[in-house]
Every structure is written in C-alpha cells, then in structure tokens.
Phi, psi and omega in degrees: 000122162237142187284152167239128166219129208212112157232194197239112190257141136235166205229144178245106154274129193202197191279217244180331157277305186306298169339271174335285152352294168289302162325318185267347164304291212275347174220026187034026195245174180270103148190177219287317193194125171258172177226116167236129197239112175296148175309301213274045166097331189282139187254142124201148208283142153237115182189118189348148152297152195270171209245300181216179145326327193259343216292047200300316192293317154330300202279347171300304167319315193278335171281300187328305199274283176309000160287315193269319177304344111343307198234341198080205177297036213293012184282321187271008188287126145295350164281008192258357172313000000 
C-alpha cells in the first residue's frame, strides 16, 4: 500500500545558538533543533546552517526534525522501543 502525505515545509536557519535559543522559546525544553507541526499541514523545521558538505551531525538534524513533521512526536511512540 502507498501512502501520500503531502505538507508545506519551511525550514528556519540559524547558528546553532540561535537554533537553540528559539527552541526552547517555542517548546520550553533545551535542544539542538524543534519541529512544529500545525492542524492545516504546515511544518516548520528550526535547525542549524551545515557548516559544510560533511556537516553530518546537521544534516542529521535537519532529518530528524523533518521526520517529526511526517510522524510527529515519534520519541514517545512505543512501537519505535
């Protein structure tokens, strides 16, 4: 079966302190890079600029956070134990 999910992404760049910053503005928790995702579909990612090409731990981020506008909050899901 394939599934289609279709949303409106924008993604907000910044240092890695600003990232941070903002995050804990918009969910009050410490972290690296958030995702909020609104009822009419739309996401937007807060998540560092890559540094470089190689830049893996970003670019790790930058999925993470675009994963939860797809699945949600999937940290607390028990099928992901």
């Amino acid at each position: 079966m394939n599934l289609l999910l279709a949303i409106s992404l924008t993604w907000v760049v910044g240092t890695e302190a600003d990232i941070r910053r903002t995050c804990y503005e918009i969910t009050g928790k410490y972290a690296v890079a958030c995702a909020v995702l609104r009822e009419d579909g739309s996401c937007t990612v807060y998540a560092p600029k890559f540094r470089n090409d190689r830049d893996d731990k970003n670019f790790a981020r930058l999925g993470e956070e675009v994963a939860h506008c797809f699945y949600g909050d999937f940290h607390l899901r028990k099928e992901y134990e």
